[in-house]
PDBQT receptor file of N, H, CA, C and O in Angstrom, charges set to zero:
ATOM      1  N   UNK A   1     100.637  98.773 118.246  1.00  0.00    +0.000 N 
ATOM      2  CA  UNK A   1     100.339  98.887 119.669  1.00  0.00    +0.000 C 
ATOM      3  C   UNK A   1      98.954  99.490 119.855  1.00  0.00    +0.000 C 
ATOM      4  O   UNK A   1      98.666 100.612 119.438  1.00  0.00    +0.000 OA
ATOM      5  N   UNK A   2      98.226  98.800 120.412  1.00  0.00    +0.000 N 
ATOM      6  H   UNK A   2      98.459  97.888 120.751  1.00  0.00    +0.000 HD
ATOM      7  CA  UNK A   2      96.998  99.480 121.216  1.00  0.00    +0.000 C 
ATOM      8  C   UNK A   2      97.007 100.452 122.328  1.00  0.00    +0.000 C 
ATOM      9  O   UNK A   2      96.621  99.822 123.312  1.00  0.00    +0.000 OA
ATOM     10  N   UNK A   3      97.229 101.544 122.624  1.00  0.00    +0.000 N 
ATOM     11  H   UNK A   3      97.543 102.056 121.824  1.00  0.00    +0.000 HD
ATOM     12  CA  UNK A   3      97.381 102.114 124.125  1.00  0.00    +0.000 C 
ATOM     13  C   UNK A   3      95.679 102.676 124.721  1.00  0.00    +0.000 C 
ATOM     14  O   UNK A   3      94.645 102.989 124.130  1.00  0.00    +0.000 OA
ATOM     15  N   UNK A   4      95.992 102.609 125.848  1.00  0.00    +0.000 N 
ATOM     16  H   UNK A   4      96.832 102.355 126.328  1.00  0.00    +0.000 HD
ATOM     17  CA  UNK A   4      95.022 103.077 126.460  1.00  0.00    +0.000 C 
ATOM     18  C   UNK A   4      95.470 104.328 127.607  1.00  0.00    +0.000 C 
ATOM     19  O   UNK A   4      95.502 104.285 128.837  1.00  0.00    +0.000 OA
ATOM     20  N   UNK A   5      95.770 105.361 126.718  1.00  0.00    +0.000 N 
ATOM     21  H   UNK A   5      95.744 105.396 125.719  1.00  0.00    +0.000 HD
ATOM     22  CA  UNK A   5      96.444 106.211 127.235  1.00  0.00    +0.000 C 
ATOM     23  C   UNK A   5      97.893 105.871 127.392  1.00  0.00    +0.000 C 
ATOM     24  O   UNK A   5      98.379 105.480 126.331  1.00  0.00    +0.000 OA
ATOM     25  N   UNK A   6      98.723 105.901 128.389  1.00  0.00    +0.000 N 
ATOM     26  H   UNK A   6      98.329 106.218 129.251  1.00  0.00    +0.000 HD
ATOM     27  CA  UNK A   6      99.931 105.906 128.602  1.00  0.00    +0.000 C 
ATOM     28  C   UNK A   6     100.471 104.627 128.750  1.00  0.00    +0.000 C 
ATOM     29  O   UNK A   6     101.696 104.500 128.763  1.00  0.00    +0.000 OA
ATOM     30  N   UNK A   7      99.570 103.448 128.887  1.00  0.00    +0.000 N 
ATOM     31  H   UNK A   7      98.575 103.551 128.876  1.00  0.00    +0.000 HD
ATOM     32  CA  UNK A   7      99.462 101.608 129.170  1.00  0.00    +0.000 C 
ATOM     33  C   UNK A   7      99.065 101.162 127.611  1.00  0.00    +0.000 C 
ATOM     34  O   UNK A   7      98.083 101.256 126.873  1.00  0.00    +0.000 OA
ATOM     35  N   UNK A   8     100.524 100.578 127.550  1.00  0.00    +0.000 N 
ATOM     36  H   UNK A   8     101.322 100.502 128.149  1.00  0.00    +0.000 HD
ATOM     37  CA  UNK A   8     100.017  99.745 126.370  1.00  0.00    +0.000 C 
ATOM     38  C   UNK A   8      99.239  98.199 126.530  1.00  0.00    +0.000 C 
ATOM     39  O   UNK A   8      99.707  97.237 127.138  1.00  0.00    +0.000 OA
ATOM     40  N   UNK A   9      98.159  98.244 125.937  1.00  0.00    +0.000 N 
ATOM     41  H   UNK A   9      97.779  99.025 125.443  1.00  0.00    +0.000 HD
ATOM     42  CA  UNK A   9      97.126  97.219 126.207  1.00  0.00    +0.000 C 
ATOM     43  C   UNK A   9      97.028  95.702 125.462  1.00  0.00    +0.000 C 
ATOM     44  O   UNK A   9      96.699  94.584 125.860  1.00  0.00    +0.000 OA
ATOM     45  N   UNK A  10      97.534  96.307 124.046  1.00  0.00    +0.000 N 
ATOM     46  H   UNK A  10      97.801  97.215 123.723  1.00  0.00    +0.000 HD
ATOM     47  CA  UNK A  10      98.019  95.173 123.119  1.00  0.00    +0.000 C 
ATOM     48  C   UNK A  10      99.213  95.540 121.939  1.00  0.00    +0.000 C 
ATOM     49  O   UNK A  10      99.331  96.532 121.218  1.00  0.00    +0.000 OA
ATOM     50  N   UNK A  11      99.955  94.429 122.051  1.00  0.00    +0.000 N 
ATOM     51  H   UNK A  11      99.859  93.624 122.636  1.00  0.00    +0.000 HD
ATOM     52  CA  UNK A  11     101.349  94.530 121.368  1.00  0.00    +0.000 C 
ATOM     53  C   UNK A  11     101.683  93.135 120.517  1.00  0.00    +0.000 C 
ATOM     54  O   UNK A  11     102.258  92.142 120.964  1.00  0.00    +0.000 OA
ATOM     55  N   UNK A  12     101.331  93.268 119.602  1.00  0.00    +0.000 N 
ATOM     56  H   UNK A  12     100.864  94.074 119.239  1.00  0.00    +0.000 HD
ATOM     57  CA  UNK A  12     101.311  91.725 118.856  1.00  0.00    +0.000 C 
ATOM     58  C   UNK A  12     101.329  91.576 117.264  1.00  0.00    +0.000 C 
ATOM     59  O   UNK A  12     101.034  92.552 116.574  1.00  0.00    +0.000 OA
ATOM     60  N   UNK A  13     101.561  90.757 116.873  1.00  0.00    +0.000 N 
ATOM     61  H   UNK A  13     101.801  89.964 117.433  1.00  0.00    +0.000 HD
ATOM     62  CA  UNK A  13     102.440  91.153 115.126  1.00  0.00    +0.000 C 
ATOM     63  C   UNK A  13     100.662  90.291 114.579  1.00  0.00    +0.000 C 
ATOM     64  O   UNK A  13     100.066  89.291 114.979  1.00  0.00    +0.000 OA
ATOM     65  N   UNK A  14     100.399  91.238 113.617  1.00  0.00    +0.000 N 
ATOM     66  H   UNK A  14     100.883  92.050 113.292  1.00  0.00    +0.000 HD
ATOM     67  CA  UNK A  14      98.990  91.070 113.489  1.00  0.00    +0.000 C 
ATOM     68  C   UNK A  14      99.212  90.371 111.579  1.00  0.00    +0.000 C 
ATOM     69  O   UNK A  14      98.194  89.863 111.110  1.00  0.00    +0.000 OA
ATOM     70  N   UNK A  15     100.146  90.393 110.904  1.00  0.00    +0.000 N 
ATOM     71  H   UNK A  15     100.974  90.806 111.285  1.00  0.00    +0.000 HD
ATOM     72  CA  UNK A  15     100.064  90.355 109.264  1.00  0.00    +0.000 C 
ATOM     73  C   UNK A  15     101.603  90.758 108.810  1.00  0.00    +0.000 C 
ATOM     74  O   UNK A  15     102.638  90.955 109.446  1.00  0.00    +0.000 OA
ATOM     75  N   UNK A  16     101.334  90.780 107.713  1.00  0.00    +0.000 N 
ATOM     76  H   UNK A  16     100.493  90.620 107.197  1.00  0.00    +0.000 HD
ATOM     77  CA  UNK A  16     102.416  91.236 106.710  1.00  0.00    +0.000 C 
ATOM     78  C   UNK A  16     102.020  92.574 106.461  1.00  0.00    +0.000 C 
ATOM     79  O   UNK A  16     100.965  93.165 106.692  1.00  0.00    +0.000 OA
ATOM     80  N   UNK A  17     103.229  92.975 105.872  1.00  0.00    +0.000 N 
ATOM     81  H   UNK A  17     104.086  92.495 105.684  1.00  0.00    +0.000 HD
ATOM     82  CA  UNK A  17     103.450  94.581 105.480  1.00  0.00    +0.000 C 
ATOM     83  C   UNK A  17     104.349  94.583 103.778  1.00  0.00    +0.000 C 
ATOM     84  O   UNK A  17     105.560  94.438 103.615  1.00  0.00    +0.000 OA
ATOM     85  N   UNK A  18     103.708  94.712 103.123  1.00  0.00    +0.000 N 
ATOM     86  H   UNK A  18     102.724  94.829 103.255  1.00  0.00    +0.000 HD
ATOM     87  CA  UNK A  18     104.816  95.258 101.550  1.00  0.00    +0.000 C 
ATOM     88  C   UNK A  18     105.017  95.968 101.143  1.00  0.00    +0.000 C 
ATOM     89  O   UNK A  18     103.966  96.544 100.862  1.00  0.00    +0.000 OA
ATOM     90  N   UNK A  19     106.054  96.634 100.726  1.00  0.00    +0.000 N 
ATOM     91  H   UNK A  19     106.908  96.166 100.954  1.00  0.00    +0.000 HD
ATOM     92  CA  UNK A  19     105.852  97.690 100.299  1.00  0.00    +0.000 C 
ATOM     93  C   UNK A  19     106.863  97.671  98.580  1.00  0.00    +0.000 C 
ATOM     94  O   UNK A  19     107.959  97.174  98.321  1.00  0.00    +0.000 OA
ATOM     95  N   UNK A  20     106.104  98.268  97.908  1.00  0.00    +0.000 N 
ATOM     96  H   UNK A  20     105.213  98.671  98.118  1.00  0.00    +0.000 HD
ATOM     97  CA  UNK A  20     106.914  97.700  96.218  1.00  0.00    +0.000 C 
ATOM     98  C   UNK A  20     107.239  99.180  95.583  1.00  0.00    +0.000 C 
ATOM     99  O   UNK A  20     106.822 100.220  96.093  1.00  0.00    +0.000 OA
ATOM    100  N   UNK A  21     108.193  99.115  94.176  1.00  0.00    +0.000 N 
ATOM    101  H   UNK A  21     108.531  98.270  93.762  1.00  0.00    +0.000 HD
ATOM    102  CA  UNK A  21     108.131 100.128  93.790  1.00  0.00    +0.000 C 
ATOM    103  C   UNK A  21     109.016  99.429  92.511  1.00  0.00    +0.000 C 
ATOM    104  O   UNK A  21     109.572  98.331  92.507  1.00  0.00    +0.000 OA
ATOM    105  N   UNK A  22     108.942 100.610  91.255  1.00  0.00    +0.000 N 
ATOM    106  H   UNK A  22     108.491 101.502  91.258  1.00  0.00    +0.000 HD
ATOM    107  CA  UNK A  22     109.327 100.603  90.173  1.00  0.00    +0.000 C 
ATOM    108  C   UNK A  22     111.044  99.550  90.362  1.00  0.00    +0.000 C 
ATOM    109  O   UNK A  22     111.567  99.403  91.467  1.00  0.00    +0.000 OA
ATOM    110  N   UNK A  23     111.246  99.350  89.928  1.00  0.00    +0.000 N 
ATOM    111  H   UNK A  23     110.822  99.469  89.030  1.00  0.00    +0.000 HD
ATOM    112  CA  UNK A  23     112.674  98.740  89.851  1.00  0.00    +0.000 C 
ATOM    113  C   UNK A  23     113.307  99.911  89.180  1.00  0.00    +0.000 C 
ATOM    114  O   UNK A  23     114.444  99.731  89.618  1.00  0.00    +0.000 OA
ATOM    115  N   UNK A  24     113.415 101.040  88.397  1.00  0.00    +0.000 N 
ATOM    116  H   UNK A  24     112.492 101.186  88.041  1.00  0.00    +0.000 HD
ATOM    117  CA  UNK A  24     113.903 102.093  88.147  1.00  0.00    +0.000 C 
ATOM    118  C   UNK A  24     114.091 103.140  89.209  1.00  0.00    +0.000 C 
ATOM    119  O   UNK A  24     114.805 104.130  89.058  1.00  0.00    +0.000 OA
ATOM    120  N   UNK A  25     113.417 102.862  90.275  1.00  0.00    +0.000 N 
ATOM    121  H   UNK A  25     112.836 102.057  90.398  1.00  0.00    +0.000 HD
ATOM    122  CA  UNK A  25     113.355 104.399  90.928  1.00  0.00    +0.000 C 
ATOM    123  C   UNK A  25     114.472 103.865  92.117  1.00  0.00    +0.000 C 
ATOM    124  O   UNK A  25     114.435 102.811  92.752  1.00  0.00    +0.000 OA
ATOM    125  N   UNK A  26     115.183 104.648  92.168  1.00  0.00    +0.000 N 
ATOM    126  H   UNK A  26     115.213 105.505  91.652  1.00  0.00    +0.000 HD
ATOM    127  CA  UNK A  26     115.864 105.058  93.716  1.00  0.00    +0.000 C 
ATOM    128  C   UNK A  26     115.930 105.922  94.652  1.00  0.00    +0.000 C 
ATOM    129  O   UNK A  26     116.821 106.486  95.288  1.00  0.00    +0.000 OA
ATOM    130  N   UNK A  27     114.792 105.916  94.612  1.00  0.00    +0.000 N 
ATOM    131  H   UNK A  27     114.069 105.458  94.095  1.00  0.00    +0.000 HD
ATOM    132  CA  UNK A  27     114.084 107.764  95.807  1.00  0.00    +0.000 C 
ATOM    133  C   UNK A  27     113.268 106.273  96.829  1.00  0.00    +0.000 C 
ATOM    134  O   UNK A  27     113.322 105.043  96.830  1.00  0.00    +0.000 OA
ATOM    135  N   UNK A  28     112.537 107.417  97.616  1.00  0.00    +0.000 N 
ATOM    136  H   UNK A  28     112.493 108.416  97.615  1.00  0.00    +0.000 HD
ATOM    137  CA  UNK A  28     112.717 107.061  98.817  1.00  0.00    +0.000 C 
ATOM    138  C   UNK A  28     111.600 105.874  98.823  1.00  0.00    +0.000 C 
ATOM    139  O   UNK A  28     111.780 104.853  98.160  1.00  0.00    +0.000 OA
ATOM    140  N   UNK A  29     110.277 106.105  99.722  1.00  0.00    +0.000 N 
ATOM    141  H   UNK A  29     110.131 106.935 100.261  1.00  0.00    +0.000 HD
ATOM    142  CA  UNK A  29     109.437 105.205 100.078  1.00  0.00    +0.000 C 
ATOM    143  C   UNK A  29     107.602 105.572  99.513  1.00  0.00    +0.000 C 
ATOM    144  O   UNK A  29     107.340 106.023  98.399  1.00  0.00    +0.000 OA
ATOM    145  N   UNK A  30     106.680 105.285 100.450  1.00  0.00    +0.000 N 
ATOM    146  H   UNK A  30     106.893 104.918 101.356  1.00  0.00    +0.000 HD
ATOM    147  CA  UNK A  30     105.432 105.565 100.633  1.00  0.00    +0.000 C 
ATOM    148  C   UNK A  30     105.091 106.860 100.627  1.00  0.00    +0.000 C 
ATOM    149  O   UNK A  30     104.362 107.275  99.725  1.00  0.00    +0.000 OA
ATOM    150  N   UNK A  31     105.589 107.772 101.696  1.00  0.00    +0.000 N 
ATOM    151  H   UNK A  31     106.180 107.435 102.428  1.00  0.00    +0.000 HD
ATOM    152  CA  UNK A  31     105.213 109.486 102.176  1.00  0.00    +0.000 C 
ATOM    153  C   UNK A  31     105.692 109.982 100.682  1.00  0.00    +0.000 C 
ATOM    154  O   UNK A  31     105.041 110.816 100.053  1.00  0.00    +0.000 OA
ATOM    155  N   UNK A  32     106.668 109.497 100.274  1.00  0.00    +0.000 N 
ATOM    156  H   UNK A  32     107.198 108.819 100.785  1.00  0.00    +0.000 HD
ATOM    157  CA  UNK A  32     107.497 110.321  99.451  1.00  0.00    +0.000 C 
ATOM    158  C   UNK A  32     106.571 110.479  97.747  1.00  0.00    +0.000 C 
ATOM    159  O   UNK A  32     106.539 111.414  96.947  1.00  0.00    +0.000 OA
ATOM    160  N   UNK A  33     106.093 109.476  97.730  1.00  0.00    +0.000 N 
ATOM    161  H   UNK A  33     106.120 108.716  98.379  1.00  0.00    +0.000 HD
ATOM    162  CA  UNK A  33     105.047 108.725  96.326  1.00  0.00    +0.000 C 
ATOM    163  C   UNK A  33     106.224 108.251  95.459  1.00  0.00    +0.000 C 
ATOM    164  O   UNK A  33     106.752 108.963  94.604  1.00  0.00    +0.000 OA
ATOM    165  N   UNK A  34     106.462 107.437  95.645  1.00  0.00    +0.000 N 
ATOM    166  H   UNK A  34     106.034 106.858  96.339  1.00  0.00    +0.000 HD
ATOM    167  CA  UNK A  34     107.820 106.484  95.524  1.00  0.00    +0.000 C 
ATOM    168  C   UNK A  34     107.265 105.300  95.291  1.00  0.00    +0.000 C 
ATOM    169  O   UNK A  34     107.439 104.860  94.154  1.00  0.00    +0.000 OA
ATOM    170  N   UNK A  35     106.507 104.509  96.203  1.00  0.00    +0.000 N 
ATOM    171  H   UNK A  35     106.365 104.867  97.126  1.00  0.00    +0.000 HD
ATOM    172  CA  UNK A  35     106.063 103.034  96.309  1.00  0.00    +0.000 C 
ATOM    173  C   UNK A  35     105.074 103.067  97.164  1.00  0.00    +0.000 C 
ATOM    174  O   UNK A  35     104.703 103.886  98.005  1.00  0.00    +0.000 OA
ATOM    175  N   UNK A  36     104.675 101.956  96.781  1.00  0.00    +0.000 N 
ATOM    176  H   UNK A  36     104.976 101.291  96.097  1.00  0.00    +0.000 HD
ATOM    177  CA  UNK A  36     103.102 101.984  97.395  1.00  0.00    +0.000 C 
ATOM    178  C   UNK A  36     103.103 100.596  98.468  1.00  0.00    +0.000 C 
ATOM    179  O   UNK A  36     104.000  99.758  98.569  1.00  0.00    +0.000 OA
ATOM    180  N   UNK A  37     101.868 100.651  99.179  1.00  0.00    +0.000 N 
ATOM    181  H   UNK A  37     101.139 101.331  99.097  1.00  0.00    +0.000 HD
ATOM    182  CA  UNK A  37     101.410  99.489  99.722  1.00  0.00    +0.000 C 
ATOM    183  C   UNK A  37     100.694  98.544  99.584  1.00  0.00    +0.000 C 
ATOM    184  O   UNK A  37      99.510  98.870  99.501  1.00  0.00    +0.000 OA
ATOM    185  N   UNK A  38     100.935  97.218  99.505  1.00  0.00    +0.000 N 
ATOM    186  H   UNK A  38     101.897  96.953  99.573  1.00  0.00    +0.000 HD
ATOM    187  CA  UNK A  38     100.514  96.086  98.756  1.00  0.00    +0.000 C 
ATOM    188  C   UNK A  38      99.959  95.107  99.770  1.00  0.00    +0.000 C 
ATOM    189  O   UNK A  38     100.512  94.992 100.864  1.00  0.00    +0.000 OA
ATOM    190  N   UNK A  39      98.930  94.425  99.464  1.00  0.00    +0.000 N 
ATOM    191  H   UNK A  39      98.481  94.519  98.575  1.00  0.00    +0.000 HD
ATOM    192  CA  UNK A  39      98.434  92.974 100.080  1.00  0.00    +0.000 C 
ATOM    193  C   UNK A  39      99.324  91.632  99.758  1.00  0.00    +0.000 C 
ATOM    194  O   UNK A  39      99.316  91.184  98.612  1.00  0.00    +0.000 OA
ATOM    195  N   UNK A  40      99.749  91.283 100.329  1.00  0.00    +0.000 N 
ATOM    196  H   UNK A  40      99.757  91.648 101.261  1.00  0.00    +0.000 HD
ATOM    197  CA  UNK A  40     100.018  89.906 100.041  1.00  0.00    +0.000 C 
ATOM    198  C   UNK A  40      99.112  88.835 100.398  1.00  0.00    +0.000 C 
ATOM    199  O   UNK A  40      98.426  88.954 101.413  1.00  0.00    +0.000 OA
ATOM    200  N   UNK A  41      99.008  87.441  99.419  1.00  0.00    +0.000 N 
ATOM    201  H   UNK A  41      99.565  87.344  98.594  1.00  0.00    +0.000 HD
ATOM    202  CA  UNK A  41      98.556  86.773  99.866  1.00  0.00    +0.000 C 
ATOM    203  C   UNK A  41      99.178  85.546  99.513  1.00  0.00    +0.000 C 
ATOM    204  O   UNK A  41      99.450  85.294  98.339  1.00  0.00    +0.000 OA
ATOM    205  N   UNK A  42      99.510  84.476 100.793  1.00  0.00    +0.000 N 
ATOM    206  H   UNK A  42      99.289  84.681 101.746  1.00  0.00    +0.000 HD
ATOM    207  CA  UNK A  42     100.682  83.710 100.939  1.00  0.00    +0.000 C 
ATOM    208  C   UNK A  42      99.984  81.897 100.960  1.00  0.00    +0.000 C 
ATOM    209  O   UNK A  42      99.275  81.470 101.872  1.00  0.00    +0.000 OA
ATOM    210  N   UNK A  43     100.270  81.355 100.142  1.00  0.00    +0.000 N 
ATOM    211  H   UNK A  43     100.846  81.702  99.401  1.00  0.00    +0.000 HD
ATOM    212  CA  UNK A  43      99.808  80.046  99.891  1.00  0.00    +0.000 C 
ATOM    213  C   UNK A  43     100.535  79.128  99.789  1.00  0.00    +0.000 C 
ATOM    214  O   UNK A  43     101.531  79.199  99.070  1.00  0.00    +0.000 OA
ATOM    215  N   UNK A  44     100.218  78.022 100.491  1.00  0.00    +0.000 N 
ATOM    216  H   UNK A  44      99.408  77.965 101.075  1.00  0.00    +0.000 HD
ATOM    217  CA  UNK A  44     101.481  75.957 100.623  1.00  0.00    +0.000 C 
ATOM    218  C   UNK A  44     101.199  75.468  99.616  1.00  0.00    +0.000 C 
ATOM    219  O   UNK A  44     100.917  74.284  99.800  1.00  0.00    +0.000 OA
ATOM    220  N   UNK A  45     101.087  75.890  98.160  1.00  0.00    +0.000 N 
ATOM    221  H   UNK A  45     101.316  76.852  98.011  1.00  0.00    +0.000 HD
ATOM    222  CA  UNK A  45     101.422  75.383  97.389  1.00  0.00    +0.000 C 
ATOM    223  C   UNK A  45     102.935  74.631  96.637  1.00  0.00    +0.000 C 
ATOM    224  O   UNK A  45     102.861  74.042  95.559  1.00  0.00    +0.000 OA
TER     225      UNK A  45
């Protein structure tokens, strides 16, 4: 969300989001240093 103060100005799904981690670990996420954040890049092959 974009706000401009208390008015949100823009609201719109901009990309992908990934997030990966060890296949061993079962703790939590990102904040935690658990798994990280990844680029994807998606091809019609």
């Amino acid at each position: 969300n974009c706000r401009n103060k208390d008015k949100v100005v823009i609201n719109s799904q901009c990309g992908y989001l990934m997030r990966t981690k060890v296949s061993s670990s079962n703790e939590g996420g990102v904040a935690a240093g658990f798994a990280v954040l990844d680029s994807i890049l998606l091809t019609d092959e």
